[in-house]
C-alpha positions as CSV (number, residue, x, y, z in Angstrom):
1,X,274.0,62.7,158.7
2,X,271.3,64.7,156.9
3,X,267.7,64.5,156.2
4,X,267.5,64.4,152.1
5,X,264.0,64.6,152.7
6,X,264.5,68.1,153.1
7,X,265.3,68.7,149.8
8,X,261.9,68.7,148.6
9,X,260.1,70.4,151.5
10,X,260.5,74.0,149.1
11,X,259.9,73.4,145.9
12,X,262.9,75.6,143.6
13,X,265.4,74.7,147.1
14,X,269.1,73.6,146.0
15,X,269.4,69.7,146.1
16,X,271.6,68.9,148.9
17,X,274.3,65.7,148.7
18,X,277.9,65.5,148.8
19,X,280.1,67.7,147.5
20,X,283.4,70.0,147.4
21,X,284.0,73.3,147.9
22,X,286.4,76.3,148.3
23,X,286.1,78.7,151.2
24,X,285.9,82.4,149.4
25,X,285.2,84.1,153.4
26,X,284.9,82.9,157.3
27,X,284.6,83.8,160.3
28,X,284.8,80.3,161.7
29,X,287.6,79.5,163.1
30,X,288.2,76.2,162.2
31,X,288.1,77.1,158.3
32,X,289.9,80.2,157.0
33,X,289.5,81.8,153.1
34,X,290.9,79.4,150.3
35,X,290.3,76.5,152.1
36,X,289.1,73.2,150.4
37,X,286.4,71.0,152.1
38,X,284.1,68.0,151.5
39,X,281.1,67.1,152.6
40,X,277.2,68.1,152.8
41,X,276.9,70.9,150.3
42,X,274.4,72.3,148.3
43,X,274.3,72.3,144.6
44,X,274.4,76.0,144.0
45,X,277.3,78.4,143.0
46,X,277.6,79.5,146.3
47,X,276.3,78.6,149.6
48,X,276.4,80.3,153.2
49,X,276.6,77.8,155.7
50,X,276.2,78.8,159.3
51,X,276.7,75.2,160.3
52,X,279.6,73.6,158.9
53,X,279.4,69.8,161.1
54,X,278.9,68.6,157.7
55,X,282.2,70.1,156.1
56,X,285.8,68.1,156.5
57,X,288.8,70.3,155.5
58,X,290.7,68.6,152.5
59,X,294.2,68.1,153.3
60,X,295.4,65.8,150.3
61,X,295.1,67.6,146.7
62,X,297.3,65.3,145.2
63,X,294.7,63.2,143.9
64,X,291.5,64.7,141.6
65,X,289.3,66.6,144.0
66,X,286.2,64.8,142.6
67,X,287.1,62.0,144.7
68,X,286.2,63.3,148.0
69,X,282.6,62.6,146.9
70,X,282.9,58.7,146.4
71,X,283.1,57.4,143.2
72,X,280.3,55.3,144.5
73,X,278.4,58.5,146.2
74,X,277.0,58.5,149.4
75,X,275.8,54.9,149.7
76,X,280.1,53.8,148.8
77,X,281.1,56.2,151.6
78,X,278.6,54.7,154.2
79,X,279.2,50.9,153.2
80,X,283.1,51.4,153.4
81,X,283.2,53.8,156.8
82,X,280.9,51.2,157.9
83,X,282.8,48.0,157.0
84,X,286.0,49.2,157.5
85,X,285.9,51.5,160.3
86,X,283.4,50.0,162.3
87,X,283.8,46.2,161.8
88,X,287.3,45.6,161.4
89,X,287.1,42.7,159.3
90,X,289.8,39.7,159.5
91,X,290.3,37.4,156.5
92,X,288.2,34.4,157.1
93,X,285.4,36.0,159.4
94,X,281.6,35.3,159.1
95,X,279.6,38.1,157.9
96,X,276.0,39.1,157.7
97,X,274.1,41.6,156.0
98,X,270.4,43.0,156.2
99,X,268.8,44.3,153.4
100,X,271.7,43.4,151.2
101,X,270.3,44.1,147.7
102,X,269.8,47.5,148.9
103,X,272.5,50.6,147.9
104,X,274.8,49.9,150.7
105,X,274.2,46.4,151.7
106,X,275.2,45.4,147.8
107,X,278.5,47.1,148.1
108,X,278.7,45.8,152.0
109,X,278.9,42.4,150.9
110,X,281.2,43.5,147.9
111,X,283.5,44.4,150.5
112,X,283.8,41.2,152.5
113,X,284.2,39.4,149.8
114,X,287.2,41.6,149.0
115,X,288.7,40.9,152.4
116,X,288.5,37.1,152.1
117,X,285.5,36.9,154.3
118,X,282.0,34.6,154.2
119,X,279.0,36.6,153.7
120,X,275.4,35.6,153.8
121,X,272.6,38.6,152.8
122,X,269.2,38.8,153.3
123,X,266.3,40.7,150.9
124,X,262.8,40.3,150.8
125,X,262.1,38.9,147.5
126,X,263.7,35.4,145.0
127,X,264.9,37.8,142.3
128,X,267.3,39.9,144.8
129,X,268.6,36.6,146.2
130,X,269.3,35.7,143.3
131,X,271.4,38.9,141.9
132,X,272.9,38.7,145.5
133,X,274.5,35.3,144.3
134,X,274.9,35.6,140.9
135,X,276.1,39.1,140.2
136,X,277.2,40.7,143.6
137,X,279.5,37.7,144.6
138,X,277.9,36.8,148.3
139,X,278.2,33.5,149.0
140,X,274.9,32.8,150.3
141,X,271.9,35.0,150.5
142,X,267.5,33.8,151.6
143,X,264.2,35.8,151.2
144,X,263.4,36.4,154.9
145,X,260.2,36.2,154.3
146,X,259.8,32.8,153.2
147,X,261.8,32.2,156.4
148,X,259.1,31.0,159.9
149,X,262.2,31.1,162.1
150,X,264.8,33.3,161.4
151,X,267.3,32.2,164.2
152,X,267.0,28.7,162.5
153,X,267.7,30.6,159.5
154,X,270.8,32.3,160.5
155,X,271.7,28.9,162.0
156,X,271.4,27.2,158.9
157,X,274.1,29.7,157.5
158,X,276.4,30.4,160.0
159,X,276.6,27.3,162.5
160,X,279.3,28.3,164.2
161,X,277.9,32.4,164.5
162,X,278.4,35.3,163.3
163,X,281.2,37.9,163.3
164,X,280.1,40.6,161.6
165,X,276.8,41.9,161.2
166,X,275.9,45.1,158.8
167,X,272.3,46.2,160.3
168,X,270.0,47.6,158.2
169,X,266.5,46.1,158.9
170,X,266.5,46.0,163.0
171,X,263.5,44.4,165.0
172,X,263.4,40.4,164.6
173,X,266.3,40.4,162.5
174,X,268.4,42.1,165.0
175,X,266.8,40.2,167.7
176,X,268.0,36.9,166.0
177,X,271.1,38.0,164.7
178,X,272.1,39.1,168.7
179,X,271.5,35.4,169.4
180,X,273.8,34.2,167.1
181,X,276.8,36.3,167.3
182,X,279.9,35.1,167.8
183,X,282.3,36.5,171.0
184,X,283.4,39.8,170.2
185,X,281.8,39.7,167.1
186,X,281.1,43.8,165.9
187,X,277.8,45.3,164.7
188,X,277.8,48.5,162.4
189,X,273.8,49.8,163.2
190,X,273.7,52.0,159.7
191,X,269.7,51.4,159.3
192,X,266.3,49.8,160.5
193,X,264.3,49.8,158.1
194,X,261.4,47.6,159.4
195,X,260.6,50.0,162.1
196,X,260.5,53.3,160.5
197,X,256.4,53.5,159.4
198,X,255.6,51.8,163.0
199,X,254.1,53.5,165.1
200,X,255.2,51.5,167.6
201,X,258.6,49.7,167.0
202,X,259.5,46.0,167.9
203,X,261.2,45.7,171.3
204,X,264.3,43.7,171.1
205,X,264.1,41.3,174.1
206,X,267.8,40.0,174.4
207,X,270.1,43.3,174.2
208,X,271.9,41.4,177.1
209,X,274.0,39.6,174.5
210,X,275.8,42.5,173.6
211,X,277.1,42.8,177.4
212,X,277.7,39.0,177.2
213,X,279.3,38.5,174.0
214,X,281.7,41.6,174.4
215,X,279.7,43.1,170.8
216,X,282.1,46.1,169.2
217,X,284.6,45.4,171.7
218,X,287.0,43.7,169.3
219,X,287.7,47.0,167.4
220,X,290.8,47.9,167.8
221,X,292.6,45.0,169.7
């Protein structure tokens, strides 16, 4: 994944984001001239890129090219690959996200809902709770900060545990979510926002229940 950050290191630099593109000369060997490919570009005319991780040749043009970006951009393409790919989800199942009112948790929680599952999110203040119920279609969301014991918390939603969890926060959160997954419940780790300005992050003091409550090992089964 890259930094957008970046982006504004230079001032006059090309904005970077998704994007397609047509090969007009390589000498990689993995991508030859007139070839189509998605992924992080440069918004420029043309572009020499020395490092192509961040290219995926197109294979499919029978549908409009445009739609290798994500009609819901970057955030749609990181909720889904996330969801899907890493959780697995099963009608029915119990899931949980972290920041849920953010870009991705929003359209997280979308998701389950689409696949006929239960999901609870989180945010840190009444009015996202409140769009998170009324407008994004989660069953259940709490400020975490009014919260004084967040495994009580998680508890109170999901008493018999969790089976998904979409991480985006990390630290206590995570700490108290690992206590009440569910066996072979799946985790996609996509942020942790809470520890990024620490200089010293929280330590997560039961990791153990990932060994014990087979974690991620559900995927494919």
């Amino acid at each position: 994944m890259w930094d957008f950050s970046l982006c504004f290191d230079v001032m006059l630099q090309p904005i970077e984001g998704l994007g397609v593109a047509k090969v007009v000369d390589s000498m990689h060997l993995n991508f030859k001239k007139g070839d189509l490919v998605w992924g992080g570009t440069k918004w420029e005319e043309y572009s020499i890129v020395n490092d192509p991780q961040l290219l995926f040749k197109i294979q499919d043009t029978d549908v409009p090219l445009s739609y290798y970006t994500g009609i819901l951009g970057m955030p749609g393409l990181t909720a889904y690959v996330g969801f899907y790919d890493i959780c697995a989800p099963k009608k029915g199942e119990y899931v949980f996200v972290s920041a849920a009112a953010g870009a991705v948790g929003q359209l997280v929680g979308q998701f389950a809902k689409l696949s006929g599952c239960y999901v609870v999110g989180s945010a840190g203040t009444k009015e996202k709770v409140d769009l998170l119920k009324s407008k994004f279609g989660f069953d259940e969301a709490f400020n975490y900060k009014e919260e004084q014991d967040l495994d009580a918390a998680l508890k109170r939603y999901f008493p018999d545990g969790i089976d998904i969890y979409f991480e985006n926060v990390g630290g206590k959160m995570l700490e108290a979510v690992l206590s009440n997954m569910r066996l072979n419940g799946r985790i996609s780790a996509c942020g942790m926002i809470s520890q990024y300005n620490l200089e010293q992050g929280d330590g997560v003091h039961n990791l153990s229940q990932i060994i014990a409550k087979d974690v991620n090992e559900a995927i494919g089964r």
